[in-house]
C-alpha positions as CSV (number, residue, x, y, z in Angstrom):
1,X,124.2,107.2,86.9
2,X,123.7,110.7,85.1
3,X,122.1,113.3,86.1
4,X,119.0,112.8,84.1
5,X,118.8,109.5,85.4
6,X,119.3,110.7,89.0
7,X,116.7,113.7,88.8
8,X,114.1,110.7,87.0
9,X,114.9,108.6,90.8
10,X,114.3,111.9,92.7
11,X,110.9,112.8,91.1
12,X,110.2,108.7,91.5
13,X,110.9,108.2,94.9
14,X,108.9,111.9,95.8
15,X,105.5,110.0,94.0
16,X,106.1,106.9,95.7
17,X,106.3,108.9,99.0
18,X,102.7,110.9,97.1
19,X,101.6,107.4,96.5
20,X,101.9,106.6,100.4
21,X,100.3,109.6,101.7
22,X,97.3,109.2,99.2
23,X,96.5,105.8,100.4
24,X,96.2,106.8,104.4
25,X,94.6,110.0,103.4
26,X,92.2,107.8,101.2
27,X,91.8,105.0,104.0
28,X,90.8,107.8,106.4
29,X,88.3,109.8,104.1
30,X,86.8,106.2,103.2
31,X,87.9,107.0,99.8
32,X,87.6,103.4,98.0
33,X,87.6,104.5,94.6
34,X,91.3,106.3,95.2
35,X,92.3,102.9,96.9
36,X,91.4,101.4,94.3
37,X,93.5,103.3,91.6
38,X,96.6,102.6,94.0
39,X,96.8,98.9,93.8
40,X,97.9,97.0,90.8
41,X,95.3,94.8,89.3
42,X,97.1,92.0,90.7
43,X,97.8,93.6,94.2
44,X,98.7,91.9,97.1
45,X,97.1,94.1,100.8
46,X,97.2,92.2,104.3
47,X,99.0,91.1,107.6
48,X,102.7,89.8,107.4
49,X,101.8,86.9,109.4
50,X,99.4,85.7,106.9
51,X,96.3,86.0,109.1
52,X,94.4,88.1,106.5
53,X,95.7,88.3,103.1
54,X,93.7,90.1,100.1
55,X,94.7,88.9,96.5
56,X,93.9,91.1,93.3
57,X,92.8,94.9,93.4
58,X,88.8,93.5,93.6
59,X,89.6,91.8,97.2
60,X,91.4,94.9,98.4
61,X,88.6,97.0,97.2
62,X,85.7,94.7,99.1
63,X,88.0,94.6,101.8
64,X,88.1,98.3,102.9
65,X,84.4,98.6,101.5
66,X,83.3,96.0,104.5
67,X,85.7,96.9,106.7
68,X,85.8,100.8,106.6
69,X,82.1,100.7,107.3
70,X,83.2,99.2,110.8
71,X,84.9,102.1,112.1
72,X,84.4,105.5,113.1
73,X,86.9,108.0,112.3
74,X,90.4,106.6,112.3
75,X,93.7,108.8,111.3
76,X,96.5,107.5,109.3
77,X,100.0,108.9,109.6
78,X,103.3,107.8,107.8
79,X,106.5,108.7,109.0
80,X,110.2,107.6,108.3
81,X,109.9,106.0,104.6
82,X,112.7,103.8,103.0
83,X,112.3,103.4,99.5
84,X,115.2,101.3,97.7
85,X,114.4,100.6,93.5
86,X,115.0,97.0,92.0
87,X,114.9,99.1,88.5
88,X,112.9,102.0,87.1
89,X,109.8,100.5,87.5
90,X,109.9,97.9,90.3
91,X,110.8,99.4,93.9
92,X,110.4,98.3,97.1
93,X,109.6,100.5,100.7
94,X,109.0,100.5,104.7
95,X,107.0,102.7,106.2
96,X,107.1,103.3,109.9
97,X,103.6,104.6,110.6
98,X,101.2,105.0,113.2
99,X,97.5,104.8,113.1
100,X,94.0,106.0,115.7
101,X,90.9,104.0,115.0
102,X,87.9,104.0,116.7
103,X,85.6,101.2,116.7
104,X,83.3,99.3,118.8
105,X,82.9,102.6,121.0
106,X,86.8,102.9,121.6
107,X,90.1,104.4,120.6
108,X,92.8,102.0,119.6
109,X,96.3,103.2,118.6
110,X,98.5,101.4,116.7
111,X,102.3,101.5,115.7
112,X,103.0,99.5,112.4
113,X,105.0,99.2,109.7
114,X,104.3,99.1,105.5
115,X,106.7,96.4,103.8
116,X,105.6,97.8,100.4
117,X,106.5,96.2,96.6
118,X,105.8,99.5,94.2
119,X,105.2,98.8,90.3
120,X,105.2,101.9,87.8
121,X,102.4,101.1,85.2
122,X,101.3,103.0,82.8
123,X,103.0,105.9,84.0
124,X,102.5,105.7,87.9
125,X,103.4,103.9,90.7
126,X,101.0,101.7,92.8
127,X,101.2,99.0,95.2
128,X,101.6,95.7,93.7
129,X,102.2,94.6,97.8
130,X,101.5,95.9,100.8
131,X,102.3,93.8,104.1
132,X,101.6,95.4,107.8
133,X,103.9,94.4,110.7
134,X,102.6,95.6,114.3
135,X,104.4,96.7,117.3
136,X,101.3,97.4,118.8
137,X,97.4,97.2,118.6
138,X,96.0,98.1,121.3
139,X,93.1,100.4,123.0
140,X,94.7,103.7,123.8
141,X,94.6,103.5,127.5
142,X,96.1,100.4,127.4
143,X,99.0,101.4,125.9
144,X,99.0,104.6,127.6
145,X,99.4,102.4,131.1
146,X,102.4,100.0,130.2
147,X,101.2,98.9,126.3
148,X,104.5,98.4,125.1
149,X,105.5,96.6,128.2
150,X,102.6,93.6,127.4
151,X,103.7,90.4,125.3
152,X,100.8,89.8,122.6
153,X,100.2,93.6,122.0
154,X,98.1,93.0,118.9
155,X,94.3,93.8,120.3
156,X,91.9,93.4,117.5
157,X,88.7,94.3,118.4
158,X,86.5,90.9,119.2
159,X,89.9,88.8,119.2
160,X,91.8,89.1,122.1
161,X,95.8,89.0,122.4
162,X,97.5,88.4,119.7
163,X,101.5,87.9,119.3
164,X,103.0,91.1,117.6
165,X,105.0,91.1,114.9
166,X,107.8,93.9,116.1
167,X,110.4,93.3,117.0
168,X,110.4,89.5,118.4
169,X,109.4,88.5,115.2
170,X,112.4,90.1,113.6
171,X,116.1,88.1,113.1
172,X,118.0,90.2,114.9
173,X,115.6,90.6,117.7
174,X,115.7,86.7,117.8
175,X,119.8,86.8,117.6
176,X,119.9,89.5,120.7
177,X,118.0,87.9,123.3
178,X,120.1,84.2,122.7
């Protein structure tokens, strides 16, 4: 690779991390117009597991415009980011991230990760997929107690326990405890 081509994978990887940080700062202000430039047209937002899947940038966008309207204050924070390219204009990412939500008159923490899919259209890179994985979901005090010690650590509001996603869901979770 020369060094043109490995300064042009620098300044990518330092807007896809931009990219990142704009969405939870977006998500947090309640800044659907901003969420709605980050998504491809044909964009992909929801739960790994499938349980709630939004197809196409419209979806997304009435998606957070319902759900945002839910919540009190909540506070988005990315942290370790892997980005690896397919190409120059198809990457794909994990973000380890952590989230505080309020809604229905409590605090919930959660710790998540972002299996991402980036696309560089017409000069900058959006999400064409963005899948959450949860390690937890809970209300704070619960987790504060013994959270991470819990099976079904996913708490949605209104839903009760849910199976989480990390790490029994992962392979080599799976391989280590047979």
């Amino acid at each position: 690779m020369s060094l043109e081509e490995r300064i042009e994978r620098l300044e990518a990887r330092e807007e896809i991390r931009t990219l990142v940080a704009d969405y939870s700062m977006a998500v947090d202000d309640r800044d659907v117009e901003t969420i709605e430039r980050l998504f491809t047209e044909d964009g992909v937002f929801g739960h790994a597991d499938g349980s709630a899947v939004m197809n196409g940038r419209q979806e997304i966008v009435d998606f957070y415009s319902g759900r945002l309207g839910d919540m009190g204050p909540t506070y988005h924070y990315p942290h370790s980011h892997k980005i690896t390219f397919q190409n120059e204009n198809e990457a794909e990412g994990i973000v380890l991230a952590h989230a505080e939500l309020s809604q229905e008159g409590q605090t919930y923490y959660t710790g998540l990760r972002y299996y991402d899919r980036y696309e560089k259209a017409n000069g900058s890179w959006c999400f064409k997929e963005r899948l959450l994985k949860f390690l937890f979901f809970m209300p704070m005090e619960e987790l504060v107690k013994d959270g991470l010690c819990q099976e079904n650590r996913k708490r949605f509001p209104g839903e009760g326990k849910l199976p989480t996603d990390l790490p029994e869901m992962q392979p080599s979770w799976i391989a280590s405890r047979n």
